[in-house]
C-alpha positions, 0 to 999 in steps of 0.5 A: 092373616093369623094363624095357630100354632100347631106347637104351642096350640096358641092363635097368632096374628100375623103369618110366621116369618121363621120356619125350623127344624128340630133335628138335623137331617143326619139324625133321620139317616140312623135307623131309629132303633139304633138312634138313642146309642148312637145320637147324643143331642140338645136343642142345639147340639148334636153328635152321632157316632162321636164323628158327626157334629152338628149345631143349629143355627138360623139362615135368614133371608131378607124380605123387601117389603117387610121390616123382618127377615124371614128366617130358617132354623137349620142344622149344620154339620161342622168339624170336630175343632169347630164344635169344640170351639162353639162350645167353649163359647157358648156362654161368652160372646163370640161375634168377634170370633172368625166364621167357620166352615158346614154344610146343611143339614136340613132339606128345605120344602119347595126347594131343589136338594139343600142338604150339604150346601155349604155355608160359613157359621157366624157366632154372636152374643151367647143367647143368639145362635149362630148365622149361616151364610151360604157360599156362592151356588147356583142354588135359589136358596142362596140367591135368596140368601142374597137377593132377598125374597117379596112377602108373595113368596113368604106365603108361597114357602109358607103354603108348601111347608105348612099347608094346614095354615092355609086349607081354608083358603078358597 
């Protein structure tokens, strides 16, 4: 089952295995008249107030029937020290560096509340972002985490967060 990119406009073969957001849930919480004094932001950083710091980074979830992870591209809220440290890592290697402590920023689709679950963020290579690991909740979301999910409830995740992907369906 293929589908087409409602970003790129391109038709693609297979289902999408990564789902992102563009923009921390914090960035919402500024009224946005008030949004372009107050948020400095990237692709990957975000400040707002120069109190809150944020980084993006990618929240897998194995999936047992599928060589490929499915994979969340979130945002999470981090110390200042730690933002610092992100970005003097940046462009270096940083997968030996110990994981440092957030907590979410995104509220997942089809999920009870996720904004503010916490997590531990793991760098890498310096063109990886970093990997979030959610800290042990009753939460279905790090039972996800750490069980891992089957291909039916890739396409169920799917069908919540991109409907249009599957408005033909019968």
């Amino acid at each position: 089952m293929g589908y087409k990119c409602e970003f790129c406009g391109e038709e693609h073969d297979e289902l999408p295995m990564d789902l992102a957001f563009r923009r921390p849930e914090d960035y919402f919480k500024v009224p946005e008249p008030q949004r372009s004094r107050r948020i400095r932001e990237s692709e990957d950083l975000c400040i707002i107030d120069d109190n809150v710091f944020l980084i993006r980074g990618i929240l897998p979830i194995p999936v047992h029937d599928s060589e490929r992870d499915f994979v969340w591209g979130v945002w999470a809220s981090v110390r200042r020290a730690s933002f610092r440290r992100y970005q003097k890592l940046w462009n270096v290697d940083g997968s030996d560096e110990p994981p440092f402590r957030g907590k979410l920023s995104s509220k997942f689709p089809g999920y009870p509340d996720t904004y503010r679950l916490e997590l531990d963020a793991y760098l890498g290579k310096s063109n990886e972002r970093p990997v979030f690991r959610l800290l042990p909740t009753d939460h279905p979301l790090y039972h996800e985490q750490t069980d891992g999910i089957s291909m039916a409830r890739v396409h169920e995740i799917l069908r919540i967060a991109m409907p249009k992907l599957f408005s033909n369906d019968a």
